[in-house]
N, C-alpha and C positions, 0 to 999 in steps of 0.2 A: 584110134588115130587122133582123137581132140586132144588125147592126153599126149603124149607125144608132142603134139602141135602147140600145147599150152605152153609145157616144159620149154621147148624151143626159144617161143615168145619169150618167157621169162627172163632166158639166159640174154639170150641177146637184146629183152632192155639194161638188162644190168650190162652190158659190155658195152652200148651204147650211151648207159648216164656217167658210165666213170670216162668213158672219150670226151661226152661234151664237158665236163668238171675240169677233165684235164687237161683239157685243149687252153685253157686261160696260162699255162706253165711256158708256152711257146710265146706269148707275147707280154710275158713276164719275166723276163732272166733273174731280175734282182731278185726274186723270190728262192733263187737257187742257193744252199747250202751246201753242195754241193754235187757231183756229177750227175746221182741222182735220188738225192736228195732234197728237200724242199722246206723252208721257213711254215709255210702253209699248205698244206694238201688240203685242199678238198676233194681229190677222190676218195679219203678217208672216210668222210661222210655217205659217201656211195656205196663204199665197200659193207660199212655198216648197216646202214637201212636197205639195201640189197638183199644183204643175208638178215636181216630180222622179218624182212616182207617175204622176199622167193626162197628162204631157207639156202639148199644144199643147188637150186638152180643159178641164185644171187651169186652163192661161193663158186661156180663155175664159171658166170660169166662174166665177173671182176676176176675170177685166177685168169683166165685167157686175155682180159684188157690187160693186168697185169704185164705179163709175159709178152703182149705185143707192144707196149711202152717200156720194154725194158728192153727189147729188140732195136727199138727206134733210139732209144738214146744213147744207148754204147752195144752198138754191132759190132766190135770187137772181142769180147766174149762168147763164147763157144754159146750155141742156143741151149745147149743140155743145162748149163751152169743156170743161164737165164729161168729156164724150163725147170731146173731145183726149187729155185727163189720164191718164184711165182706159185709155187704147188705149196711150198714148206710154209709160207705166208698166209697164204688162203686158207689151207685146212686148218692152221692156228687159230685167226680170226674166228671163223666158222666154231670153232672149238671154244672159243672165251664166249660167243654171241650164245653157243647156246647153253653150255654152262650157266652163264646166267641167267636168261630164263628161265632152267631149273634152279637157280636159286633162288630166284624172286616168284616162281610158280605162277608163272605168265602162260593164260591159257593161249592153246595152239593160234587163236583170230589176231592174236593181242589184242585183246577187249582189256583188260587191266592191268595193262603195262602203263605207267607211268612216266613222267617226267623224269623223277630222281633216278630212276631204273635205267632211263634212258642215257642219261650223264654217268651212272656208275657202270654199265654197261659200255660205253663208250671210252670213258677214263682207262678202264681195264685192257679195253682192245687196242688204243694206244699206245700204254706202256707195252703190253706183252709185244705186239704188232712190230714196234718199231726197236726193240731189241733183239726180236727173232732175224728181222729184216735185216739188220747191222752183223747179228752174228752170222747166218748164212752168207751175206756176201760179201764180208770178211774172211769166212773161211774157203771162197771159191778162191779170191784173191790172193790170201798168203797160207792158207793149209796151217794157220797156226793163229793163237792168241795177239793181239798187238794193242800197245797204250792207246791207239785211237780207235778201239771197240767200241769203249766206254760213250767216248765224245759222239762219235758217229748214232749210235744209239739212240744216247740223247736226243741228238738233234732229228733222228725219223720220231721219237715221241714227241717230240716238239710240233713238229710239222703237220704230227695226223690228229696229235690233240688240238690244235687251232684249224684246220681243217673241219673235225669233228665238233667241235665248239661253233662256231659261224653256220656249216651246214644244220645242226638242230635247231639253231637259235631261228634259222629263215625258216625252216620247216616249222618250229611250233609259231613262227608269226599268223607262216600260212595259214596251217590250220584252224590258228585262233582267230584271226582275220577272212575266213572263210565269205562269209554272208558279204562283207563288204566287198570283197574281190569279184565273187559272182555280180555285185550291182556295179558294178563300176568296168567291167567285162560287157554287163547288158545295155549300161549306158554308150559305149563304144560303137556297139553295135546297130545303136538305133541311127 
């Protein structure tokens, strides 16, 4: 039962950190490149430390954030199409996150995963990410090839690499900034 009950946990903080990351896109327009598309994701950064922290729990609970943000901003789309995108996207992610880690031979805790690991890791899931993302819903849309593949493409790599780029960059502040954060936490609190 705990196990179960962990699992749960897991999934739905990962659907709850990619809401609160994405919830900045709603009082953000300018950030839009398009319908739904984005100059900067930072749920990119969620989607990634999600699945490198909860694994295959991370990958479920950003495919479901996924899939219910892609319900919310064009409900005009049949939800199967939706329900494609979000699956095809997720299991990819999932697939380059852990690919790498087999390739960098990052034990299961990540106790020595690294920084550069973390960037090459991230770079990868980017590009692949946001070309899978563009080609799937491309082809829900026109059932065929078209000259704005390329572009659209682009610009979801664009969005989850600056996404990804910003979200590490605050994570390893944290991190590294850790002791200072807890005294300045405990000074608040006196």
């Amino acid at each position: 039962m705990n196990t179960i009950r962990g699992n749960l946990t897991e999934i739905l903080v990962s659907f709850a950190l990619y809401w609160v990351f994405a919830g900045y896109l709603w009082f953000f327009p300018e950030l839009k490149s398009g319908p739904i598309t984005y100059f900067i994701f930072l749920p990119a950064g969620v989607k990634l430390f999600a699945i490198l922290i909860f694994r295959w729990r991370g990958a479920v609970g950003t495919g479901l954030a996924i899939f219910s943000r892609l319900m919310l901003t064009d409900s005009d789309q049949p939800w199967v199409s939706w329900l494609i995108v979000a699956v095809t996207v997720t299991i990819t992610l999932y697939l380059v996150v852990e690919l790498g880690l087999r390739i960098f031979k990052v034990e299961n805790d990540l106790s020595n995963l690294s920084y550069f690991q973390i960037v090459a890791i991230a770079t990868a899931g980017s590009i692949i990410n946001g070309y899978v993302f563009a080609y799937v819903v491309n082809g829900l849309d026109t059932s065929q090839m078209s000259g704005g593949l390329f572009h659209s493409g682009f610009m979801g790599v664009i969005g989850n690499f600056a996404g990804n780029a910003i979200f590490v960059c605050v994570a390893v502040v944290i991190v590294r900034q850790q002791k200072r954060i807890k005294q300045f936490i405990a000074h608040l609190n006196r």
